[in-house]
Steps between C-alpha positions, in 0.01 A plus 500: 500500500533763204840666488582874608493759201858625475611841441863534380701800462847464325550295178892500466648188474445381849135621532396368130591156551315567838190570329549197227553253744169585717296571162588119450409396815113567437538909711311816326788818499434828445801667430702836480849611338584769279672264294193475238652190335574339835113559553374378181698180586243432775221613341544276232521252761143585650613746774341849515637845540419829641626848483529579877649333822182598661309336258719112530447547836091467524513241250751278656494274831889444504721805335867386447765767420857430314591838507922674502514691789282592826438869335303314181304326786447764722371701182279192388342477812454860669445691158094657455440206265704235669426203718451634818220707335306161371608216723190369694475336792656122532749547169842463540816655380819264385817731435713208332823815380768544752405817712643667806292370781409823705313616205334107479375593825376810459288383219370182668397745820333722301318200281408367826309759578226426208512140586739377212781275565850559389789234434831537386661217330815599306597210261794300412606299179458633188211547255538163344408410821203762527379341168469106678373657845847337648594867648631505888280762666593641812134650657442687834193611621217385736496207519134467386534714226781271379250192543238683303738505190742229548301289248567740243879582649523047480395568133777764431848342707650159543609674847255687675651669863344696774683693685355672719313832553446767194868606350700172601473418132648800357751484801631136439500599115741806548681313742567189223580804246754636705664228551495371160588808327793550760650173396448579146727812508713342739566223237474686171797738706720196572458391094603849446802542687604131441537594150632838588762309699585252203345170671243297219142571634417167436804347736365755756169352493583134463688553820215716715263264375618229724494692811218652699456806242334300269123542435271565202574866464878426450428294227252820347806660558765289333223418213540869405865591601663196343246319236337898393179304596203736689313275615355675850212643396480799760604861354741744699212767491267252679819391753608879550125577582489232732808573713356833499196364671707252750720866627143634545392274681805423713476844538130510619568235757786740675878352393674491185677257270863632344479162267156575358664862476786328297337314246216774427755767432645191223200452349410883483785583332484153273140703478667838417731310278138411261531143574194501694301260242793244527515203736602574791802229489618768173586749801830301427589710174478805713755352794736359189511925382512621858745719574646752771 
């Protein structure tokens, strides 16, 4: 059986090794960015590129997105040239970015109504990962729509989920992100005032480490704030956005969440601060200059 033509839209570093991993596994892309270089990359590669969304879209069976925020996808898909405009019948739609689910939903709806499928499958690991097709790849949707492109989802994650109907995926993801990024400030705060306090950062972690509080994202945490290593590879503009997204949604489903509310306000003004291209585990240099 031949494989689906692909058509991917968002080269960073996530979405390029994307594309290199299924160009090796035998698929045709057609691809989009306007990162020129990023484009020429697959080119080179054998993929093809066109100017318009609208244009990917008739020319693809499967269209992937690994775009920043639901507003780029919104845009990419609803614009006079986008993808709503050329889908046909039978294609479907893979949002792999993290996006707030009510707007997931409003897009699959309205795809739905011209017979295309939509999935959302926000990804974890990192683009090493991308690069090997080892990703974890948490995908909601209909559940025949997800069998339709599991083979090429199989080709793309080590861990392939579904979770249920359309927006569980981008749900989970903001879900995982909150709590992640919540135990990130939380930890990076208790380097911070450790040292503030005059106890050695690396005492304070030898001891937490041997209780319940240990997990991988204290050690991302004590990499940076005692060995100056970054080694999380998640920036505090991409962690601010997504607690953003989490207090909209929370907000959407009718209650609230005064912790989210905590460690976005951090990470905005870590933002505000211009460390938004740092790690987010740096968010410890701004606790260690906080003051009243």
């Amino acid at each position: 059986m031949s494989k689906p033509t692909i058509g991917f839209i968002g080269l960073g570093l996530m979405g390029g090794n994307m594309v290199e991993n299924l160009q090796n596994r035998g698929y045709e892309l057609v691809v989009m960015d306007l990162n020129k270089d990023a484009v020429a990359k697959c080119v080179e590669r054998g993929a093809k590129t066109v100017t318009t969304a609208k244009e990917l879209a008739t020319s693809a069976d499967i269209v992937m997105l690994c775009l920043t925020t639901s507003a780029i996808v919104e845009k990419v898909v609803y614009a006079d040239d986008g993808l709503l405009a050329g889908f046909k019948a039978g294609s479907v739609l893979i949002d792999f970015g993290t996006s707030i689910p009510a707007s997931t939903k409003k897009i699959g709806a309205d795809l739905a109504a011209k017979g295309v499928g939509m999935i959302d499958a926000p990804l974890g690991r990192t683009p090493a990962h991308a690069k090997d097709g080892l990703l974890n790849i948490m995908a909601a949707g209909d559940l025949e729509t997800f069998n339709k492109i599991k083979p090429v989802l199989d080709d793309q994650g080590e861990n392939v989920f579904h979770l249920g109907e359309l927006g569980a995926g981008h749900t989970t993801k903001l879900i995982n992100n909150f709590m992640g990024m919540t135990t990130v400030c939380a930890m990076s705060q208790a380097f911070a005032v450790a040292d503030r306090a005059g106890v050695d950062r690396q005492q304070l972690f030898d001891i937490m480490s041997t209780g319940p509080s240990n997990s991988p994202f204290m050690h991302f945490c004590k990499n940076y704030a005692v060995d100056n290593v970054s080694d999380l590879g998640f920036s505090i503009a991409n962690a601010n956005k997504d607690l953003g997204y989490f207090l909209q949604m929370v907000s959407d489903l009718g209650t609230e969440s005064k912790i989210a509310e905590g460690s976005s306000a951090n990470l905005q003004a870590a933002f505000d601060a211009g460390m938004g291209q740092g790690n987010v585990p740096e968010i410890f240099d701004y606790f260690k200059k906080l003051n009243k």
